[in-house]
ZAMARGU-4260 file (C-alpha; in steps of 0.2 Angstrom, whole numbers, plus 5000, padded with zeros to 4 digits):
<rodrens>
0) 4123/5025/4925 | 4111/5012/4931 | 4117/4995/4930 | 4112/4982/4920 | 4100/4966/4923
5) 4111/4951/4926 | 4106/4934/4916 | 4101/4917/4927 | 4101/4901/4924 | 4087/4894/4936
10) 4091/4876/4937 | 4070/4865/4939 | 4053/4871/4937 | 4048/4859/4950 | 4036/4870/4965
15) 4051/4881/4971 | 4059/4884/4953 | 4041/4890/4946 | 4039/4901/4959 | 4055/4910/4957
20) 4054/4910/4939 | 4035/4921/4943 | 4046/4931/4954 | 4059/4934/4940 | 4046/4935/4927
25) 4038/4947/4936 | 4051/4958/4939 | 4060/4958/4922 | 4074/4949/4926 | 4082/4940/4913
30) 4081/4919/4914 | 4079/4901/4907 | 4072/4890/4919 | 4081/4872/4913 | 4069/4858/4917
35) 4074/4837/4914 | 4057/4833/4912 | 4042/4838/4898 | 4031/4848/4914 | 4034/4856/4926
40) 4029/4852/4945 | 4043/4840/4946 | 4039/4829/4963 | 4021/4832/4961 | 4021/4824/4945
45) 4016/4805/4946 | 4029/4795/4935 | 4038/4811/4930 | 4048/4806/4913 | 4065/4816/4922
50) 4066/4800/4936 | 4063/4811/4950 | 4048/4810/4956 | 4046/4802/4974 | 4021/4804/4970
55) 4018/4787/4971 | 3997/4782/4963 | 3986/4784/4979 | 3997/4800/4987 | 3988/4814/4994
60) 3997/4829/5002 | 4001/4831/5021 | 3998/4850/5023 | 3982/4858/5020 | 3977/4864/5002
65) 3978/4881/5008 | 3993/4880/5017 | 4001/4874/5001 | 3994/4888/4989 | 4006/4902/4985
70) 3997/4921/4989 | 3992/4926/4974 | 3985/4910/4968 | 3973/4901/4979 | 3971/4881/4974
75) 3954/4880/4966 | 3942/4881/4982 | 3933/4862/4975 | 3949/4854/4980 | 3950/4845/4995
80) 3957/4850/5011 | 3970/4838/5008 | 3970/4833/4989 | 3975/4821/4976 | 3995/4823/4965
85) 3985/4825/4952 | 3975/4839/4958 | 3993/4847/4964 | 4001/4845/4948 | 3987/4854/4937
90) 3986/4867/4949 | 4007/4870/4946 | 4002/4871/4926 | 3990/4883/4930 | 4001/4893/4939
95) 4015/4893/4926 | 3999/4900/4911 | 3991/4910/4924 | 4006/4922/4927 | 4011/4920/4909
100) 4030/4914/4908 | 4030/4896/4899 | 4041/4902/4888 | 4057/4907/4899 | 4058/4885/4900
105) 4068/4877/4892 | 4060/4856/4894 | 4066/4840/4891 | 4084/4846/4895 | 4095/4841/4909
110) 4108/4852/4916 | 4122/4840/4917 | 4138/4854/4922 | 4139/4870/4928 | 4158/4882/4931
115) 4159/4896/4936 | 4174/4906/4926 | 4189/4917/4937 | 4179/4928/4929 | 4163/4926/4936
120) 4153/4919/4922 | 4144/4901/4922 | 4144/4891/4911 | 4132/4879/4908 | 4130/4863/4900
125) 4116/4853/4897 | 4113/4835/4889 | 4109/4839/4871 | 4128/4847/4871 | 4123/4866/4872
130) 4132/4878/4881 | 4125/4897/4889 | 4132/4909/4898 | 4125/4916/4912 | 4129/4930/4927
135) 4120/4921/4940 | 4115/4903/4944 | 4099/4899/4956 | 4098/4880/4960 | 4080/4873/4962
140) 4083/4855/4959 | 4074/4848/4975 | 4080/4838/4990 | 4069/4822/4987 | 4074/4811/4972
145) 4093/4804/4977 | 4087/4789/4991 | 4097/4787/5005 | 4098/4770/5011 | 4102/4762/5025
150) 4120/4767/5032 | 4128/4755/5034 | 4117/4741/5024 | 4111/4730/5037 | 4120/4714/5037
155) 4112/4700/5027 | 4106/4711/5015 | 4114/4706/4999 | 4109/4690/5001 | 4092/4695/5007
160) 4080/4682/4997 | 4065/4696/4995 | 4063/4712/4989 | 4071/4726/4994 | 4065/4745/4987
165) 4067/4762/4993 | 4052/4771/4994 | 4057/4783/4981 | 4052/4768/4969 | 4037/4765/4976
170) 4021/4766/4963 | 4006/4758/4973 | 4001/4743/4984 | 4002/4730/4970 | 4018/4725/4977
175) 4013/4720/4993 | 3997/4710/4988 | 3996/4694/5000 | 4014/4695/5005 | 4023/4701/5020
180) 4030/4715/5021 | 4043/4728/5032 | 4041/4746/5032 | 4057/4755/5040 | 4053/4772/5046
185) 4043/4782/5057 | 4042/4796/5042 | 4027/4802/5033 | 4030/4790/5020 | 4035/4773/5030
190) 4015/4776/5039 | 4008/4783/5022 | 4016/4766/5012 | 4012/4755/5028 | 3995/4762/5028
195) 3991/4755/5009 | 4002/4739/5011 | 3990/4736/5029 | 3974/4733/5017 | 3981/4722/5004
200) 3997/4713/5013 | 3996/4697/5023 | 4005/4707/5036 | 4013/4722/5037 | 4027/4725/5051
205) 4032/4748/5053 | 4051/4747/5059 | 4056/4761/5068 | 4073/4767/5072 | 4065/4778/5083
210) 4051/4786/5090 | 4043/4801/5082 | 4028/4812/5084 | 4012/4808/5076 | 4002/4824/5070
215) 3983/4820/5064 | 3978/4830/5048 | 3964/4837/5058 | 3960/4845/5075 | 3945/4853/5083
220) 3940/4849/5064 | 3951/4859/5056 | 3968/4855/5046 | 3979/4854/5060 | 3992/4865/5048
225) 3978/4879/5051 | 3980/4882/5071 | 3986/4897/5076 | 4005/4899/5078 | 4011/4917/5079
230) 4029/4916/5079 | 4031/4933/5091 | 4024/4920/5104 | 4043/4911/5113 | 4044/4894/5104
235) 4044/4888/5120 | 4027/4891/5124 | 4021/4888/5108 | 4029/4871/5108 | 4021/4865/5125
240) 4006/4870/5118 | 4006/4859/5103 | 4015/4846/5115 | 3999/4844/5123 | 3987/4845/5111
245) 3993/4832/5099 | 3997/4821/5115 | 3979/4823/5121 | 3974/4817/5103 | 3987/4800/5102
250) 3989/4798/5119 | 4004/4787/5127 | 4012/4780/5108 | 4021/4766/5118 | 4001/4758/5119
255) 4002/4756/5103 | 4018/4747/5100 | 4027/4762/5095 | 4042/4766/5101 | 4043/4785/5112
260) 4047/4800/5105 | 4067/4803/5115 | 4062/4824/5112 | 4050/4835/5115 | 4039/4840/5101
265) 4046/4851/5088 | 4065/4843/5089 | 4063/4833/5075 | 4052/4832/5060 | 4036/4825/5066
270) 4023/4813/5055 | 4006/4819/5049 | 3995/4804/5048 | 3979/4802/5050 | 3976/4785/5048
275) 3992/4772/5055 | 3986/4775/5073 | 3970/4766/5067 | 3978/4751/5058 | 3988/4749/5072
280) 3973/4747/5082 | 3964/4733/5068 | 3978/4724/5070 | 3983/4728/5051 | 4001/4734/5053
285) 4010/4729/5069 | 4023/4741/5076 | 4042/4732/5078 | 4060/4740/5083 | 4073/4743/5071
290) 4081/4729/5059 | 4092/4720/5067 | 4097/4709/5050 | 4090/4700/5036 | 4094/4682/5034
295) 4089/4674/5019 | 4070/4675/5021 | 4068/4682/5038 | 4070/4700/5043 | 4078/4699/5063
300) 4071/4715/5074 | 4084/4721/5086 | 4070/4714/5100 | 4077/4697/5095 | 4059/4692/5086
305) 4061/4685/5068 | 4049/4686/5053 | 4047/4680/5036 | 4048/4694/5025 | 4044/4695/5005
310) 4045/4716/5004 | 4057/4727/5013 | 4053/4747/5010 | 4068/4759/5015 | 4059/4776/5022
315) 4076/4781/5026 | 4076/4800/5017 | 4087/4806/5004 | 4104/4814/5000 | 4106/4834/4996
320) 4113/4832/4980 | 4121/4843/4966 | 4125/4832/4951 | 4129/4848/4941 | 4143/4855/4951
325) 4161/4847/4955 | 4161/4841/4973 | 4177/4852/4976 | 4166/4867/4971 | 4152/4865/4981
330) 4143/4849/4990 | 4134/4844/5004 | 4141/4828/5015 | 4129/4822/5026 | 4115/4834/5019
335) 4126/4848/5029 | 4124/4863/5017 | 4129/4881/5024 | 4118/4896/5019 | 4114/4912/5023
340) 4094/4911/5028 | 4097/4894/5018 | 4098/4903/5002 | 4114/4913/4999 | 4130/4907/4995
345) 4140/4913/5008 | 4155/4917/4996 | 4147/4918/4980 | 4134/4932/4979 | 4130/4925/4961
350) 4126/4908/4968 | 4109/4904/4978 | 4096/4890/4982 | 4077/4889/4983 | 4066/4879/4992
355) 4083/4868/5000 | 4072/4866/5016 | 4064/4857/5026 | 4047/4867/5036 | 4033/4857/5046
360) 4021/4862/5032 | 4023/4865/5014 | 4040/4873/5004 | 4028/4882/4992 | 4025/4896/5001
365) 4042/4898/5006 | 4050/4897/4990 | 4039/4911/4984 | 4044/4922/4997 | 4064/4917/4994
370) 4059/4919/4975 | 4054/4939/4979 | 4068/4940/4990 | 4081/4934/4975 | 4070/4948/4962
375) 4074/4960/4975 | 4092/4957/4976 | 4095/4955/4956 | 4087/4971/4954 | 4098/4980/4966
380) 4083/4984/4978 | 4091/4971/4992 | 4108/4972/4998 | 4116/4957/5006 | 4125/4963/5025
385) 4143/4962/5026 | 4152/4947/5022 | 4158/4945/5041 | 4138/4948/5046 | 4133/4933/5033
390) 4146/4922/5043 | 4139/4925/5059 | 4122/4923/5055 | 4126/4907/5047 | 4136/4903/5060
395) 4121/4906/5075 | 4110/4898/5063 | 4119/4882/5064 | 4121/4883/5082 | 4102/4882/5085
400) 4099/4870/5072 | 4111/4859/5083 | 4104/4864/5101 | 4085/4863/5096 | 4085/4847/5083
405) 4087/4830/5086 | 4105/4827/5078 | 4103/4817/5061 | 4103/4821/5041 | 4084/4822/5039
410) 4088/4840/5052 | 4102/4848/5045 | 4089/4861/5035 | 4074/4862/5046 | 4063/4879/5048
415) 4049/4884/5056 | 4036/4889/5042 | 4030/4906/5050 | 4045/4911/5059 | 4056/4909/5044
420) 4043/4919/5032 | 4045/4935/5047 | 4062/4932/5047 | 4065/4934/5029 | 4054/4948/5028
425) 4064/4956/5042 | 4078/4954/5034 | 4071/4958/5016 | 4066/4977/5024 | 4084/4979/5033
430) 4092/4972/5015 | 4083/4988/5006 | 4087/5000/5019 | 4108/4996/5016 | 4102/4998/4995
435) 4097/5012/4999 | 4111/5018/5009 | 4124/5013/4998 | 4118/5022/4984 | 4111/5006/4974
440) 4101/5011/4957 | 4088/5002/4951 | 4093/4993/4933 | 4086/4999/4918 | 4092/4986/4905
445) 4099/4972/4902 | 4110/4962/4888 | 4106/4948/4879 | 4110/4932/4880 | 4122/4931/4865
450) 4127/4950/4867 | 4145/4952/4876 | 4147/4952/4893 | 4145/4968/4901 | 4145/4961/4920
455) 4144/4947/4933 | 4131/4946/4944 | 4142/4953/4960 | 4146/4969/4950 | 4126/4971/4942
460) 4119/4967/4958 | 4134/4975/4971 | 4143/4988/4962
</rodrens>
């Protein structure tokens, strides 16, 4: 006898969570997609009710419209290359009445704890004091909404006379009107925010605690996201090639002020920015070393210099966080998280993540790929390898991680957008060749959510 169709507790209908909850839709798999907020599109949503959102007014996205877009849903071809949040977030609705499955969301309801039974089951808890069970738990929650500030604080800053935000709190340039202001960071959002403080600041200082690279959002007069990057080329090649190209765009950052990049390209996350290299030129924001300290109304730079300072913005990243689950069930210190093709659980085959990376270019297409990937499995029609091959691979996937990426907490979860989409697709074809082999049948029902338990995702999906 077939067996049956686990139940899943998707956990955010943010731009990963919607595109596994198609995936699952799609497939008949049995879920309710629990989101904090009264939307979905989570991030993308400008002053999001759930307190999550990092959109602040004037943001447009860093990576070409369609280089965003999932397949089967192109972004409406008026759009801009690059276009607005608010263009972002109506396309996400879209996509959620498109495909049809609205009503597997459960909105305005915040998943506040989640245990997993000694029999398997979850149980999960949310803030209007309902409980569900469920076989399997997918988390989407996203990886930008708890700040990480500055570790430690710099000294002087409790006493620190101005202002001091992180840029998750940041709304618009109102803030910075005639005052002057610090930017720390070399991210995309410490050059977007000291772009739009430059024009209404008296001045405006970047802080960098070091160099980085600075990709345009065009070349040869395309979206720079768009240039060819076939991932059967050695990333070695490929990565001298972008080295020079973007070089022969910026030139020698250090003529700017900035500090240099200490790696080659592709080591760390580099910036898309296609405006700081021109205020820096007008004089409008004016490149400075790390804080040193801040004493009372000054902000000291490790250079020794010393400026008066009303605003201080902390582009300084955020934590990988799980609010729902008991640290001594599952965490992340220092954003370190171990997965298998950073989704599975390496332990728990009815425990798995979506969209917890960090690609140069958007999530959204990846998500959708883990989102198939995930149907597959829940259907039977994937098999995971042996337990001993999930530790390896794991295991060589934190070894790169560590040889290739400059060693911080903003790189514990990089990928590279197109070799990670062949990778998985690799491994999506050799996962349905061990079904097969094992003898796996394809499910043909499943139970209802208040019917008893007939059993756990590891024995639906395994067994």
């Amino acid at each position: 006898m077939s067996p049956s169709l686990p139940t899943v507790c998707l956990i955010g209908a943010g731009s990963s969570g919607i595109a596994v909850a198609k995936a699952l839709h799609q497939h008949g798999v049995p879920f309710d997609c629990v989101e904090a907020s009264d939307r979905v599109g989570g991030n993308w949503v400008f002053g999001n009710r759930n307190g999550m959102s990092a959109a602040y007014r004037d943001l447009h996205i860093n990576t070409s419209r369609d280089r965003m877009a999932y397949s089967d849903f192109p972004m409406p071809a008026d759009y801009p290359d690059y276009p607005h949040h608010a263009q972002i977030a109506a396309y996400f609705d879209d996509y959620v009445d498109h495909f049809g499955f609205r009503d597997h969301i459960v909105f305005d309801t915040r998943v506040e704890k989640v245990v997993r039974g000694g029999d398997g089951v979850y149980t999960v808890t949310t803030d209007d004091g309902v409980t569900r069970e469920y076989d399997v738990v997918l988390v989407a929650n996203g990886h930008h909404w708890n700040p990480r500030w500055p570790e430690p604080a710099f000294p002087g800053a409790d006493t620190f006379e101005g202002t001091q935000i992180h840029a998750h709190s940041y709304l618009d340039s109102s803030i910075f009107e005639d005052r002057n202001v610090v930017v720390l960071g070399m991210g995309n959002s410490a050059m977007d925010i000291a772009v739009e403080s430059s024009y209404v600041a008296r001045s405006t200082f970047l802080a960098a605690r070091r160099g980085a690279w600075i990709v345009p959002k065009y070349l040869f007069g395309r979206p720079s996201d768009q240039l060819k990057n076939d991932p059967r080329i050695p990333f070695k090649i490929r990565q001298k090639a972008i080295h020079n190209i973007v070089k022969l765009y910026t030139g020698d950052l250090t003529k700017y002020g900035l500090p240099k990049p200490d790696h080659h390209f592709g080591e760390a996350h580099p910036t898309v920015s296609g405006r700081i290299l021109d205020r820096i030129q007008h004089g409008r924001v004016a490149p400075k070393p790390n804080i040193e300290r801040l004493d009372g109304r000054f902000v000291e730079f490790a250079d020794g210099s010393r400026q008066e300072v009303d605003v201080v913005v902390y582009c300084t990243g955020y934590k990988i966080t799980f609010p729902f689950f008991d640290e001594d069930f599952l965490s992340a210190p220092d954003n370190q998280i171990e997965l298998f093709r950073r989704v599975f659980h390496p332990a728990l085959p009815d425990l798995a993540f979506v969209g917890l990376l960090q690609p140069l270019g958007a999530v959204m297409p990846l998500a959708e790929a883990q989102g198939q990937w995930l149907a597959a499995y829940l259907r039977g029609e994937y098999a995971l390898p042996a337990p001993g091959e999930v530790g390896a691979d794991i295991r060589a996937d934190q070894r790169a991680m560590r040889k290739r990426y400059v060693a911080s907490k903003r790189h514990t979860i990089q990928v590279d957008f197109d070799d990670y989409l062949r990778d998985l697709d690799r491994e999506r074809k050799a996962g349905a060749e061990r079904a097969r082999t094992r003898g796996f049948a394809p499910p043909v029902a499943h139970r209802a959510k208040d019917a008893p338990r007939t059993a756990g995702a590891a024995e639906a999906v395994a067994a």
